[in-house]
N, C-alpha and C positions, 0 to 999 in steps of 0.2 A: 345802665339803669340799676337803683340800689332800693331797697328797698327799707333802708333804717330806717329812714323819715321821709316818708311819702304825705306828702298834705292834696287833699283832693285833687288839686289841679295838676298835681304830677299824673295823677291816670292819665294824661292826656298824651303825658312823655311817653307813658308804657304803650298806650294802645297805638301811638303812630308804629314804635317799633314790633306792635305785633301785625301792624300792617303792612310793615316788611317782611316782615314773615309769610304771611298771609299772602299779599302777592307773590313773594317769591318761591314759595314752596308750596303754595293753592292757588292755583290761578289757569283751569284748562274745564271746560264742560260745554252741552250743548243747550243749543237756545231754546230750554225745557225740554229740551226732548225727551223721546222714548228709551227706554233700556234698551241699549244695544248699539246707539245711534253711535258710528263713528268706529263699532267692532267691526274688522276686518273678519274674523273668524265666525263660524256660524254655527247654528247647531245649539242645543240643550246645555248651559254650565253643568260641570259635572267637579267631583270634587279629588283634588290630586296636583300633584307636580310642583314646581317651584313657580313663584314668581321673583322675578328681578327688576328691580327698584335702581336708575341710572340716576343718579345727581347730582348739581354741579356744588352744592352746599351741602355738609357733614348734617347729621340729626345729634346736632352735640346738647349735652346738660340732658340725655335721656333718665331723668328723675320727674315727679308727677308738680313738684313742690317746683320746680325752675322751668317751665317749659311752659310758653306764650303760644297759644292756641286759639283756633278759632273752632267751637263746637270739638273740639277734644283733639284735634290736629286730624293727622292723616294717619301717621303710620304711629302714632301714640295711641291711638283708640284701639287699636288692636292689642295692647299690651295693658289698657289703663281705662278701666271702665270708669263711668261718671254718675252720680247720682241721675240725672237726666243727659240728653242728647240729643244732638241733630238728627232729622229726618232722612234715612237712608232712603231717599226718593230721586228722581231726578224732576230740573227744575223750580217752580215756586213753590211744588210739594216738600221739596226738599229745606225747606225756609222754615219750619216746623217747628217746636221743642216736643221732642216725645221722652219718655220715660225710660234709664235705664238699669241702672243695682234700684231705683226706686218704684215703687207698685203705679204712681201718677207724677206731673210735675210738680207738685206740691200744693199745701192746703196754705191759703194766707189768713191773718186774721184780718178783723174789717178794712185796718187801713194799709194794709199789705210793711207791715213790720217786725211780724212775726211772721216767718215760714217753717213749714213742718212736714218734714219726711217719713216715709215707713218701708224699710228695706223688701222684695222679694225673697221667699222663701229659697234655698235650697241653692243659697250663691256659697259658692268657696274660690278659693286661693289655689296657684300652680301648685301646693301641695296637698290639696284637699281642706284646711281647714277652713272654718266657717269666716265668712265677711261681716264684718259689725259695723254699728255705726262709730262704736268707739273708736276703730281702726279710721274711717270718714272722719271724724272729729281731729285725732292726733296728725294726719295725711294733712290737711285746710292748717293747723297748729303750725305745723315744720314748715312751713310755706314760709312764716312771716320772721324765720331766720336766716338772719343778714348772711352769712356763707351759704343758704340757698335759696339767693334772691332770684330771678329775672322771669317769674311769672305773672299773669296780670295783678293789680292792685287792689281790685275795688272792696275787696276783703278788709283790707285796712281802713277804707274808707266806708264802709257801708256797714261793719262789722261793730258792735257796743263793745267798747275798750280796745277795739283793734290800731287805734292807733299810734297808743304807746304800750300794744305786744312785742314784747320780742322775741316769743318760740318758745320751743319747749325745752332747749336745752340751758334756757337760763332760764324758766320759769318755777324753777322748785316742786316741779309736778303739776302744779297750779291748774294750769290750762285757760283755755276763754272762758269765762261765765255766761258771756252771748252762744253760747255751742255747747246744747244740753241734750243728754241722750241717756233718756229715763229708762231705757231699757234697751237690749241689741239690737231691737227692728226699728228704732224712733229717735230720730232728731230734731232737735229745732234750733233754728235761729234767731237769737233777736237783735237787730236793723236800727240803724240813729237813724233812719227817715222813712219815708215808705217808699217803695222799690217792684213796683209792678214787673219789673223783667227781671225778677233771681233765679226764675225756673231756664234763663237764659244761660246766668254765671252759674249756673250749677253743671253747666258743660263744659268749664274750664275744667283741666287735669290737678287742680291744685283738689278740688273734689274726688279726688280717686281715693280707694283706702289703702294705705299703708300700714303695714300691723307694726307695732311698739316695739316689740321684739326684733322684727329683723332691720330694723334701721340702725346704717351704720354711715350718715349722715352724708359727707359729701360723696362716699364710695359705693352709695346705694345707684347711683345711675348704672354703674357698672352688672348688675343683676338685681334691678327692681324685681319684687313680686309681682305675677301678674293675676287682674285679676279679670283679664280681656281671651282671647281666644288662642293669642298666642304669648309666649313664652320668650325671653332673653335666652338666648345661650352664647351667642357672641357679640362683643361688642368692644373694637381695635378705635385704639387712637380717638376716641370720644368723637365715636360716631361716626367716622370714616369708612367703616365695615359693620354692619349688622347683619345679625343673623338671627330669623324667628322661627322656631318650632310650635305645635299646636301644643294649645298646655291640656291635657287630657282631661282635668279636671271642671274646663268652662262646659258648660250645661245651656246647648241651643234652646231648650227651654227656659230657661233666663232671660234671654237674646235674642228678640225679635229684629233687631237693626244688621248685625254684621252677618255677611255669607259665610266668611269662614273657607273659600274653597280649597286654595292651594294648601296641600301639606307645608310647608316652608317657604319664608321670603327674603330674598335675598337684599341688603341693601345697600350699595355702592356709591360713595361720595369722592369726591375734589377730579369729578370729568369736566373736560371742558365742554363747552354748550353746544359749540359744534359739531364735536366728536357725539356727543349724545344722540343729536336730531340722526346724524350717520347712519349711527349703529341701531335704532327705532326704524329707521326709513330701511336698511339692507334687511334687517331682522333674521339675522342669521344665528342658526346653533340658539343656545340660552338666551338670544335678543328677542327671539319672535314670542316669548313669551314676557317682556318686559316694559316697561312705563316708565316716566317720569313722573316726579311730585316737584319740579323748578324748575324746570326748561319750558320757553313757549317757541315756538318755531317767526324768525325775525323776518322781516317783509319778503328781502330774498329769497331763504331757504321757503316761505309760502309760496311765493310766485312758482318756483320749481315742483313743488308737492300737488299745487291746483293745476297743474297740467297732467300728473297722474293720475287716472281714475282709481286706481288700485288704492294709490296713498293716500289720495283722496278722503277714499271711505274711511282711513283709518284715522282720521282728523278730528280732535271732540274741537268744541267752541264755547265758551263758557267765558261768564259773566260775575268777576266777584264785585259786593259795592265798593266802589273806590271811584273817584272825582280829582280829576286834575283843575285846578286851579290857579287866579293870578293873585295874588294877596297885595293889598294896601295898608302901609302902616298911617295911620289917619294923624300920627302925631309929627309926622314929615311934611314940610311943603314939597310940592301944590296938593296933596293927598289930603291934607286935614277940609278942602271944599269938596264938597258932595260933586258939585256938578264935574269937577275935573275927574273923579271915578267914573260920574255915569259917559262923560264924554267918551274916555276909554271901552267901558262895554259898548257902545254902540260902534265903534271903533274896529273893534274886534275881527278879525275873518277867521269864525272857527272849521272850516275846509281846508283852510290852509296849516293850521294848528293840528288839525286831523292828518294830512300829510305829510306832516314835519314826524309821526310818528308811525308811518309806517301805510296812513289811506284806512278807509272805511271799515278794513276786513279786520282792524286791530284797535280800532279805537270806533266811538261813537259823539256827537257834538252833544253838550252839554248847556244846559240853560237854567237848569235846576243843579243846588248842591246835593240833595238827596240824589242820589242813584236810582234811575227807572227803574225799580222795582216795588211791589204793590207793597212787598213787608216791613219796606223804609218807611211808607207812608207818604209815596210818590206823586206828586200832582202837578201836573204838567204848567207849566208859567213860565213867560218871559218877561222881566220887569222894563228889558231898553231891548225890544225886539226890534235888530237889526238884519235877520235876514242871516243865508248862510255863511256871506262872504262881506258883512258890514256895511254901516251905513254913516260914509263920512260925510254928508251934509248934515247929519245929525250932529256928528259928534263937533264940527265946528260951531256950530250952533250953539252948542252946550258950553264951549270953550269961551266962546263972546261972551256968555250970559256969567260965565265965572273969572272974566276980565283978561281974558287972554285973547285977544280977536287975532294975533299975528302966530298964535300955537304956543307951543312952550316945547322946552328941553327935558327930559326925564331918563332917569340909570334905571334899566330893567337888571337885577341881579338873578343869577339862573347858576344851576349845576355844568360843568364843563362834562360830564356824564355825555357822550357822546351817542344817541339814538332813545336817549331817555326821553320821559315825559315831559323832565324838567332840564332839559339839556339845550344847547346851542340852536340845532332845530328849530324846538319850538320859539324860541328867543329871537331868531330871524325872524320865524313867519310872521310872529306878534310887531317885530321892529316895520318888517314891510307894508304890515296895514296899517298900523297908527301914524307912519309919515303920511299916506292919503288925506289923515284927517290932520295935516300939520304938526303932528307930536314927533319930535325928532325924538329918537330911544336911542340911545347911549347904551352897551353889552356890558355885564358885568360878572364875567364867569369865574367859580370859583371851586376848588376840589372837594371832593368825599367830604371830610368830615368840615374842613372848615366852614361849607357852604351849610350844612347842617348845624351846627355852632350859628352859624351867624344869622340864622335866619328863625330860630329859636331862642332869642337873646332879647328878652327887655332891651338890653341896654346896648345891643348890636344889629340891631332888626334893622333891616334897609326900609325905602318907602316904599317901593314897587318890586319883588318877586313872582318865583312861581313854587307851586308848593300844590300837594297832594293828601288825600285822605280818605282813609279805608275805615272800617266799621268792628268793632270786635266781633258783634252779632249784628244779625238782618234784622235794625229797626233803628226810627231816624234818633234815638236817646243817643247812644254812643256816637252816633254822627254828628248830631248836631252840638252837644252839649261841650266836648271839649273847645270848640274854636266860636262858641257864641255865646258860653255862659260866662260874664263878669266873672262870678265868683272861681272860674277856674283859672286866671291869670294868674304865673305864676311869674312872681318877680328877680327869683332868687335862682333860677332851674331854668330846665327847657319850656318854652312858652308856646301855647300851639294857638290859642284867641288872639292872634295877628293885627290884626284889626282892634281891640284893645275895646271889643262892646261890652257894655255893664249896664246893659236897657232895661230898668226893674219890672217893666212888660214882661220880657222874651225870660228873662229869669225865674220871673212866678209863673209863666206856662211852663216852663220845663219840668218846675216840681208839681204842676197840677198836673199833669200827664204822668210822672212818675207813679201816681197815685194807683194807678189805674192799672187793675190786673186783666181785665179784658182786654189784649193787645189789639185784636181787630178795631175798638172801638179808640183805641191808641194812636194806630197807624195814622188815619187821616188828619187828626192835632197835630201832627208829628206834620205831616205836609203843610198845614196852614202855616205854623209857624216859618218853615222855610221861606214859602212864599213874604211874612212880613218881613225876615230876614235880609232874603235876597232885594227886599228893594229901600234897601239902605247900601246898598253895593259896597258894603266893604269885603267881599270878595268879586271875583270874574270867572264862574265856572266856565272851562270851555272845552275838558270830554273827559266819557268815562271809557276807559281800558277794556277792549274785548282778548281774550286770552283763546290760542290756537296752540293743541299739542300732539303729538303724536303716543300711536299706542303701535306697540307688537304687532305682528300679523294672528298669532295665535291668541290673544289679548282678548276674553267674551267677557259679556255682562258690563260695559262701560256706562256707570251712572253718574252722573256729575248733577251735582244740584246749586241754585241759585246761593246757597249762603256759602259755602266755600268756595264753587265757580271750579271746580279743581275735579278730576276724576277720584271715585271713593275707593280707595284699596281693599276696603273690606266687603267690597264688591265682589272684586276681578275674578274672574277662574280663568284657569288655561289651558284647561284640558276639556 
């Protein structure tokens, strides 16, 4: 992912890959539960000791301007405050935007195109000096420089003249003229559209402030300023070793969101994922106080842990949005007839789909492409309700009425990813129900990157896949909007509107929803619209991913909330 020329529809490349991210490195919490649900250790958080951080992927590109986040990441918000922020709550509290270097989420003008910030008094830098917005303004600037690309995009795209920005190191001083900051406490931005969720992207780290002076451009990851609770002091092999101390200077009266407990965090990459669960489950020596932010515990190693009561308790469970699905390219035959998609949904056994990934304790069936949760704008519907396990008198039915009474042949193409979502697995289960309903399925497994290549490709996209999708933030815009708004097909790039819809309906709801800074009043549009979506079947939602991980035995205060799904590091104490 590059960020020279991004044209809208490439946000859709960025956010799948920050949905890799996001599952893989936040992906573990409990089902809303309480603070604490899931700590083994008991008793009052108190503030001390080290925590250690086990994981199987490095925290590489630790710079504010290259680092794809969801609500400011995990162990980046501790280093990288954000104009606003996610809600250090667990559960749907957690789904929040609350305010953080800024006094509120911000002031919109009427048609939410202008947004305007005003800093909190009395913030500084790991070195004491003061935080500006001009620091905020140059921090969002450096972002949109091609040597430090790979954070999200919408900046470019939502930003007046962001699109042909190129940074500050070729802009002559210049700067954005859309990013005005009339004085050190006040920002504003002005927007080519209106944008009801900015107080959302104002949680990505590309908002963090970076002062002018200590940028030393691609070497600044190496010891960012911080302007979060804790401090860089090491950092091996981009990202392979981290090491946080508290930066004496963050003011918890700033800081209503992070706890801040442990004096120092340790953070350890390239374990393997087994050895992880291991050394959480023994919890021995420096383990008993440590966590993952990418490991989920795999059916087996569950099955072994749910017979513990001890490990048990020390299990979070946790929900980020994300939807596995089967995509149809409608410009393939037999895909371009409606009735042979919906034949397929009824088709369907998503129980068996559900066990091809591991059973109920790890996934959920899926009927809706929005994710059950209230902040997407979730509303429950089935448009070819067939039941848990399919209904192939339907789906022959449907076959007769679209001219195939004897069934027909079809290549399901899938990742060879072995226990994945989108792996052989689930490619069986999906082959063993649709022969029921006479659709012979032909396997068509393909490696890492090529199957990703190929299933992103205008011009290589098969008819029938399987494919997935996560959310940047908790609400149905970013979910719905890359793989169902025409205008986001991208013919030249990675393409994520699969199905190839450009319904000037589903299109003008999108931007009339945009409009709208009352998200509450957001959310349930956001579900209608799914609902008309979903019954043009050009996808097959059939489950969303529940995430199981382990914590330390000394591990207190374990919050996980609905928009990350993932335990909050800026939680933890261990003492």
């Amino acid at each position: 992912m590059r960020h020279t020329s991004i044209p809208s529809g490439n946000a859709a490349r960025a956010a799948a890959i920050a949905v890799v991210l996001a599952v893989g490195a936040v992906a573990c919490g409990p089902d809303g539960g309480a603070k604490d649900a899931g700590a083994g250790a008991s008793g009052t958080p108190r503030k001390g000791g080290t925590l250690s951080v086990l994981n199987n992927e490095a925290q590489t590109d630790f710079d504010p301007a290259r680092l794809y986040t969801s609500g400011g990441g995990n162990v980046p918000s501790l280093v990288f405050r954000t104009l606003t922020t996610r809600n250090r709550e667990s559960g749907a509290e957690g789904t929040k935007v609350v305010p953080d270097l800024a006094t509120d989420t911000g002031k919109p003008n009427a048609d939410a195109t202008v947004w305007t910030y005003t800093l909190k008094d009395g913030l500084k830098y790991e070195d004491g000096s003061p935080i500006t917005t001009a620091d905020i303004k140059y921090g969002i600037e450096r972002s949109f420089a091609a040597e430090l690309s790979g954070g999200a995009p919408y900046l470019r795209d939502w930003l007046v003249g962001g699109g042909t920005y190129a940074g500050p190191y070729k802009d002559g001083g210049k700067g954005l003229d859309s990013i005005e900051t009339p004085d050190a406490k006040t920002i504003v931005f002005h927007l080519n559209k209106p944008e009801g969720e900015f107080p959302f992207l104002a949680t990505q780290t590309q908002f963090a402030p970076v002062p002018k002076a200590k940028d030393n451009g691609t070497k600044y990851a190496e010891h960012p300023v911080s302007s979060g609770p804790y401090k860089v002091v090491k950092n091996e092999n981009n990202g392979e070793h981290l090491v946080l101390d508290r930066n004496p200077d963050w003011s918890e009266a700033t800081d209503t969101q992070r706890k801040a407990y442990p004096d120092s965090i340790d953070v350890r990459s390239g374990l393997d994922q087994a050895v992880i669960n291991q050394r959480l489950s023994a919890s021995q020596g420096p383990d008993a106080a440590a966590v993952t932010t990418d490991t989920n515990l795999g059916p087996a190693e569950l099955a072994k842990v749910t017979g513990d009561k001890q490990l048990a308790a020390r299990v979070g469970t946790g929900h980020f949005g994300y939807t596995n699905y089967i995509a149809f390219n409608p410009n393939v035959k037999p895909f371009d007839n409606p009735k042979v998609r919906q034949a397929i949904a009824y088709a369907v056994d998503r129980t068996s789909a559900v066990n091809a990934v591991g059973g109920s304790s790890l996934a959920e069936p899926a009927t809706t492409f929005l994710p059950n949760q209230k902040a997407f704008g979730y509303t429950p519907y089935d448009p070819f309700p067939a039941g848990a396990s399919g209904n192939a008198d339907k789906a022959k039915e449907l076959l007769k009425e679209a001219g195939f009474p004897d069934g027909l042949t079809v290549t399901l193409t899938h990742s060879n990813a072995k226990g994945g979502p989108k792996g052989p697995e689930v490619a069986t289960a999906l082959q063993d129900a649709l022969k029921k309903a006479g659709i012979t399925v032909k396997l068509q497994g393909l490696e890492g990157n090529d199957y990703n290549d190929t299933v992103a490709s205008v011009k290589k996209e098969p008819g029938f896949f399987l494919r997935g999708w996560g959310a940047d933030w908790p609400s149905g815009g970013p979910f719905l909007a890359p793989i169902f708004d025409g205008r986001q097909i991208v013919r030249d790039g990675a393409n994520f509107n699969t199905g190839f819809l450009n319904d000037p309906s589903v299109n003008g709801e999108i931007d009339q929803i945009n409009k709208l800074t009352d998200l509450s009043a957001a959310a349930p549009r956001w579900g209608a619209l799914d609902k008309k979506i979903g019954e043009q079947a050009v996808v097959v939602p059939l489950f969303h991913p529940v995430y199981k991980r382990l914590v330390g035995k000394d591990v207190k205060n374990v919050v996980i909330s609905d928009w990350t799904g993932v335990l909050d590091v800026s939680q933890v104490a261990v003492k």
